[in-house]
N, CA and C atoms as a LAMMPS dump frame, in Angstrom:
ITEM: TIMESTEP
0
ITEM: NUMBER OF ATOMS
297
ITEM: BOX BOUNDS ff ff ff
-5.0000000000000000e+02 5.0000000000000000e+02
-5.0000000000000000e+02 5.0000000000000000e+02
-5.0000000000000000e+02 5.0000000000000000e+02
ITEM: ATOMS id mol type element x y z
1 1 1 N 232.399 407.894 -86.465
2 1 2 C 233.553 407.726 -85.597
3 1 3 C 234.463 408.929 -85.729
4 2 1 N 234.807 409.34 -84.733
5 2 2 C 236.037 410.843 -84.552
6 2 3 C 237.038 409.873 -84.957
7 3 1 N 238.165 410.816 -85.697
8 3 2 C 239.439 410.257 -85.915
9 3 3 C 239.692 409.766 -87.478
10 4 1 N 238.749 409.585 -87.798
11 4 2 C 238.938 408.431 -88.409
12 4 3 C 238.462 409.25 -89.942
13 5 1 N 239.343 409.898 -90.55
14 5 2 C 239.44 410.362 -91.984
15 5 3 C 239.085 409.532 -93.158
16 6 1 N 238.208 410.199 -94.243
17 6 2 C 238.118 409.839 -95.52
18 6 3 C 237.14 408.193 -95.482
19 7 1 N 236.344 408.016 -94.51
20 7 2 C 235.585 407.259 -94.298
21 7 3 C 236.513 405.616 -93.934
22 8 1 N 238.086 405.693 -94.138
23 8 2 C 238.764 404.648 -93.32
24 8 3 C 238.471 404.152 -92.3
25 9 1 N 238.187 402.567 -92.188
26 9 2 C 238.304 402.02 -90.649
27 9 3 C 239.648 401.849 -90.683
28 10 1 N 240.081 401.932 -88.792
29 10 2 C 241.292 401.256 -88.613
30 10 3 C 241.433 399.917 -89.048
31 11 1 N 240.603 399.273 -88.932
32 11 2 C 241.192 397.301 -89.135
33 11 3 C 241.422 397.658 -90.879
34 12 1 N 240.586 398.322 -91.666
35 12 2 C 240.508 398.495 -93.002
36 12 3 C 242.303 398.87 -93.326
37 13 1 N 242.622 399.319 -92.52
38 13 2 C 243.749 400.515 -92.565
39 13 3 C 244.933 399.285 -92.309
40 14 1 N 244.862 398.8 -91.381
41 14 2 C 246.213 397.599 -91.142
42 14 3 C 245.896 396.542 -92.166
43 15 1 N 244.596 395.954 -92.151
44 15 2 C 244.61 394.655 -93.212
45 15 3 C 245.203 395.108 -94.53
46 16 1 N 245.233 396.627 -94.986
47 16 2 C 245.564 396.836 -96.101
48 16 3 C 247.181 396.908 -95.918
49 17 1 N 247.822 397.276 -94.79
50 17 2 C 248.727 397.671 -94.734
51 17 3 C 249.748 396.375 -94.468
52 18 1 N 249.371 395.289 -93.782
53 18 2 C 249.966 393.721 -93.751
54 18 3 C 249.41 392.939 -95.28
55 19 1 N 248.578 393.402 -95.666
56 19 2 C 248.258 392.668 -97.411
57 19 3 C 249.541 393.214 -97.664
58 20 1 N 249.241 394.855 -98.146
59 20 2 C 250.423 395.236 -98.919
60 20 3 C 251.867 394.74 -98.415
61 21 1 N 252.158 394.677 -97.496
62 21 2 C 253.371 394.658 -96.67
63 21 3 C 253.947 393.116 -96.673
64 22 1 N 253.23 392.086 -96.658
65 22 2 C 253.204 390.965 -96.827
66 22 3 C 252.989 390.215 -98.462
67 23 1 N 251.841 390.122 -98.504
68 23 2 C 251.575 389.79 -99.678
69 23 3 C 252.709 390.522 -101.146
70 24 1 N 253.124 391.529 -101.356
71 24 2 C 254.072 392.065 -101.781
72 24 3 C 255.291 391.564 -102.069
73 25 1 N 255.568 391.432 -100.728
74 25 2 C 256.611 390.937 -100.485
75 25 3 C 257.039 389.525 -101.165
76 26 1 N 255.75 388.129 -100.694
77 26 2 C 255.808 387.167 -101.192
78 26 3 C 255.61 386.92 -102.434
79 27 1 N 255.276 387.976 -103.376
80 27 2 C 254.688 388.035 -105.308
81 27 3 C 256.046 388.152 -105.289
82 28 1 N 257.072 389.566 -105.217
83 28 2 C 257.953 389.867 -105.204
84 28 3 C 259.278 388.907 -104.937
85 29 1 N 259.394 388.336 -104.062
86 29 2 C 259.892 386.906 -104.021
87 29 3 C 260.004 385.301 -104.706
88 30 1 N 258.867 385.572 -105.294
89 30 2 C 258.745 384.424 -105.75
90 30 3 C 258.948 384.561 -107.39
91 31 1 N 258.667 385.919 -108.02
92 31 2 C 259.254 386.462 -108.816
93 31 3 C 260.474 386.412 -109.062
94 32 1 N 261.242 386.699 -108.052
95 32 2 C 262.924 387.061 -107.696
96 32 3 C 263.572 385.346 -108.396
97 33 1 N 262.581 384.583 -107.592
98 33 2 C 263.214 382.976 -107.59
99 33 3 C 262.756 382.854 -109.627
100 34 1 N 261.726 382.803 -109.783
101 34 2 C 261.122 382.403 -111.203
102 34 3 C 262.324 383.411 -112.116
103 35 1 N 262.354 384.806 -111.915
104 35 2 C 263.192 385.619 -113.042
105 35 3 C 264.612 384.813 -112.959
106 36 1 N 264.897 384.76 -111.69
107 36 2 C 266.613 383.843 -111.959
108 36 3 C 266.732 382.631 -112.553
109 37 1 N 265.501 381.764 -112.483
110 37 2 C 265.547 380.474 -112.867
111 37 3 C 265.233 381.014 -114.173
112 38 1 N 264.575 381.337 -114.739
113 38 2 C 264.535 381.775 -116.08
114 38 3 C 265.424 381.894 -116.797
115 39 1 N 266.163 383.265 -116.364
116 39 2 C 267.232 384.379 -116.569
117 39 3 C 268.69 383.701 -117.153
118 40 1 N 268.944 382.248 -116.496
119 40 2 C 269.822 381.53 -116.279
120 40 3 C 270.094 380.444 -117.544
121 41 1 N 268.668 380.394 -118.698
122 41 2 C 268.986 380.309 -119.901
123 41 3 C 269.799 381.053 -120.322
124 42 1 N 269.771 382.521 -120.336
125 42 2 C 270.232 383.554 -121.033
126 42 3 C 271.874 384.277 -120.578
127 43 1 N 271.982 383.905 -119.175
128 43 2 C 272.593 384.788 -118.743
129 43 3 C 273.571 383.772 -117.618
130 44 1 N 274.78 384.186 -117.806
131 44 2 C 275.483 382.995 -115.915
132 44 3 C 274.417 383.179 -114.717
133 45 1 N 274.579 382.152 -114.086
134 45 2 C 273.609 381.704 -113.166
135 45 3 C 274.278 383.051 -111.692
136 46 1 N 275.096 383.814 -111.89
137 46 2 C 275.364 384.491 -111.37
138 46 3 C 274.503 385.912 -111.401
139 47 1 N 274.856 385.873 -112.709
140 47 2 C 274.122 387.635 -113.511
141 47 3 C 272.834 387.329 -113.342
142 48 1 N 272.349 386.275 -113.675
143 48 2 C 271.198 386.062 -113.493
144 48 3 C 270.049 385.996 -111.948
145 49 1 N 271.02 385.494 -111.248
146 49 2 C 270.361 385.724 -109.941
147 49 3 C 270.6 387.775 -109.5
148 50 1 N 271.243 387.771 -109.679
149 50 2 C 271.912 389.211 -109.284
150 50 3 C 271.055 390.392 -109.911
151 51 1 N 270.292 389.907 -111.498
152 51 2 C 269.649 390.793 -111.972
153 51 3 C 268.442 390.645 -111.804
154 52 1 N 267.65 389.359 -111.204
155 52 2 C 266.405 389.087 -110.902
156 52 3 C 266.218 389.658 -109.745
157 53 1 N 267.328 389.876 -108.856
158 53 2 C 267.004 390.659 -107.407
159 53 3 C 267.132 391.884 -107.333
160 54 1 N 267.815 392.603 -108.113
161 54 2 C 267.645 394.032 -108.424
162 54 3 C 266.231 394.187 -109.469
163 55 1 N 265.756 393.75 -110.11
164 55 2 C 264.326 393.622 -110.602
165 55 3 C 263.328 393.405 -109.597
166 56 1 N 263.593 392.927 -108.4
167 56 2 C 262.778 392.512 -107.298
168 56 3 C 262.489 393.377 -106.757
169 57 1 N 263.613 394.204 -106.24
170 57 2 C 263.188 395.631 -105.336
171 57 3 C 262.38 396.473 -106.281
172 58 1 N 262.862 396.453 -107.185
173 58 2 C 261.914 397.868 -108.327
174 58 3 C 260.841 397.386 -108.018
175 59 1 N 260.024 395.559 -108.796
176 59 2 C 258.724 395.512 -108.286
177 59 3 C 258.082 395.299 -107.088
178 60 1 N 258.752 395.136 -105.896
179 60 2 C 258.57 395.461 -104.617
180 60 3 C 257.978 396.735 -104.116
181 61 1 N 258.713 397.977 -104.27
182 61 2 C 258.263 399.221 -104.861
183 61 3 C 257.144 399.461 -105.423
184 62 1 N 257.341 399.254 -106.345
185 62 2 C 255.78 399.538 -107.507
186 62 3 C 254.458 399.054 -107.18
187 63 1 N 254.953 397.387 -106.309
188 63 2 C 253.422 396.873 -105.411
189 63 3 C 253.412 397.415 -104.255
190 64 1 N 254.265 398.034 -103.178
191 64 2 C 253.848 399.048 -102.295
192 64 3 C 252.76 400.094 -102.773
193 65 1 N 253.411 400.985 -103.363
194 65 2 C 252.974 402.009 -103.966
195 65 3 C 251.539 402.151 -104.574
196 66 1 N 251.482 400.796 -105.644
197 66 2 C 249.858 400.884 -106.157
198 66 3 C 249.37 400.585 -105.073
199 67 1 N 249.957 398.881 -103.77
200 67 2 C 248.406 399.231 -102.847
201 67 3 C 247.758 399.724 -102.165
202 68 1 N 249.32 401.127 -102.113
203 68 2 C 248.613 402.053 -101.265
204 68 3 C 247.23 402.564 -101.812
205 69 1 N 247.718 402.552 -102.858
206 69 2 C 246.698 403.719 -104.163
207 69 3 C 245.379 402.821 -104.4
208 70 1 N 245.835 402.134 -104.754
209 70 2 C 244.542 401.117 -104.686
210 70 3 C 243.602 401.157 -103.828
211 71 1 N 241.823 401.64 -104.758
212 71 2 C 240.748 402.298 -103.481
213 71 3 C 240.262 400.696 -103.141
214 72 1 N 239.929 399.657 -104.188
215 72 2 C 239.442 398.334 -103.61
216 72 3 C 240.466 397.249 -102.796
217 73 1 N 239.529 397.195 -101.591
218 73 2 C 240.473 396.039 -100.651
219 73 3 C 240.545 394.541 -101.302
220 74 1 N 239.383 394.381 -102.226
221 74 2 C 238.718 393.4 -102.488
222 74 3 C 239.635 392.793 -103.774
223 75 1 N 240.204 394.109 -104.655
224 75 2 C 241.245 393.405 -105.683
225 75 3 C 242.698 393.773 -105.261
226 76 1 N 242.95 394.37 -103.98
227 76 2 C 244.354 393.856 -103.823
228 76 3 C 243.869 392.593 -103.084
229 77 1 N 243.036 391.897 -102.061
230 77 2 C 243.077 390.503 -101.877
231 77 3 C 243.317 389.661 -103.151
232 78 1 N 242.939 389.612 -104.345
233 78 2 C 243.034 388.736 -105.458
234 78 3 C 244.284 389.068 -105.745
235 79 1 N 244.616 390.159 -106.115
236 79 2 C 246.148 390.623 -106.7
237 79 3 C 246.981 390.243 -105.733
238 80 1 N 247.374 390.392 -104.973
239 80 2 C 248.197 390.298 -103.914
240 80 3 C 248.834 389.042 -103.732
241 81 1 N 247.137 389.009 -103.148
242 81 2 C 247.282 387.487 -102.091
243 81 3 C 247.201 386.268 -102.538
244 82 1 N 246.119 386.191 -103.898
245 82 2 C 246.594 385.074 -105.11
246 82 3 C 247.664 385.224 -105.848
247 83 1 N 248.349 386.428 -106.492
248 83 2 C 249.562 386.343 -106.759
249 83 3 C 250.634 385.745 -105.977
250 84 1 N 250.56 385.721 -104.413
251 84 2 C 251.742 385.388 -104.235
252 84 3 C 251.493 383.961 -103.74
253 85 1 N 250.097 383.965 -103.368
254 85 2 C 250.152 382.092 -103.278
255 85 3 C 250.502 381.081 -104.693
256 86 1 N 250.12 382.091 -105.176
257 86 2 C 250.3 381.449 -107.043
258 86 3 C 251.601 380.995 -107.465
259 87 1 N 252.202 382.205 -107.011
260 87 2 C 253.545 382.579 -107.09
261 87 3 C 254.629 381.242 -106.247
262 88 1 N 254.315 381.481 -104.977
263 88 2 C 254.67 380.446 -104.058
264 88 3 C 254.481 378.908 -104.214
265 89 1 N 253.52 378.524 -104.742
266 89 2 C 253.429 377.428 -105.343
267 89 3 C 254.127 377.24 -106.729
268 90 1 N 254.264 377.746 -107.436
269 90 2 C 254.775 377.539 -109.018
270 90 3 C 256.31 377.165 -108.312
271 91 1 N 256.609 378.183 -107.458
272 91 2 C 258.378 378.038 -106.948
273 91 3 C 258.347 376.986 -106.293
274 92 1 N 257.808 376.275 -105.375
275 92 2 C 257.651 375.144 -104.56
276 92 3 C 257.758 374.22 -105.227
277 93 1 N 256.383 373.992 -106.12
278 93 2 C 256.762 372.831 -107.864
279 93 3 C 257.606 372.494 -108.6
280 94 1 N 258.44 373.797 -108.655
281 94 2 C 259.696 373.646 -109.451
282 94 3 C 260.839 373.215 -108.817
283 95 1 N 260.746 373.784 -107.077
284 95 2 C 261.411 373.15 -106.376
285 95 3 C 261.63 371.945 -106.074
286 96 1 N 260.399 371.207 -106.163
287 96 2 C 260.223 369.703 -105.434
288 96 3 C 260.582 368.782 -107.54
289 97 1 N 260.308 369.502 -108.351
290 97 2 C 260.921 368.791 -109.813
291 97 3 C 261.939 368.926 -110.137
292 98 1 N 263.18 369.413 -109.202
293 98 2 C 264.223 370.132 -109.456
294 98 3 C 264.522 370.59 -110.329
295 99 1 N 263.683 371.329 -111.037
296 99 2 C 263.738 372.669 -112.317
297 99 3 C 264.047 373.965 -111.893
C-alpha cells in the first residue's frame, strides 16, 4: 500500500489511537477516584481529592506516551483496556458499598 509508512495500517493507526485516547483516560480516572478514596485516610478529604487529580494528569501523560511507544497492539488491549474495565468496576463496587 502507498502511503502508508513503517508497515502501519490505517485502522491499526486509529484503534491504537482511540485505545490510547480512551482507554487511558478511563485507567486514569478511575485511579483519580481510588487515590482520593484512599488518600482520605491520610490526608482532608479535600487535599486528598486535589492531590489524586494532579497525580491523574501526570499518569494520564505517561499512558499517552508509552502507547504511543508501545510496538504490541495486543498488550496495550490487556493494559489499557483491562486496566480500565478493572479499574471501572473496583470504583463502581465501592460505589454501590458506599466505601
Amino acid at each position: 500500500m502507498k502511503g502508508v509508512s513503517a508497515g502501519r495500517h490505517p485502522l491499526a493507526v486509529t484503534q491504537r489511537l482511540l485505545l490510547v485516547v480512551v482507554g487511558g483516560y478511563l485507567l486514569s480516572a478511575a485511579a483519580v477516584a481510588l487515590g482520593g478514596l484512599l488518600l482520605t485516610g491520610v490526608l482532608a478529604p479535600s487535599e486528598a481529592v486535589a492531590l489524586s487529580a494532579m497525580l491523574g494528569f501526570i499518569l494520564y501523560l505517561v499512558l499517552l506516551l508509552w502507547g504511543f511507544a508501545e510496538r504490541s497492539l495486543g498488550r496495550l488491549w490487556w493494559l489499557l483496556g483491562g486496566g480500565a474495565v478493572l479499574g471501572q468496576v473496583v470504583v463502581q463496587a465501592l460505589a454501590w458499598s458506599g466505601g
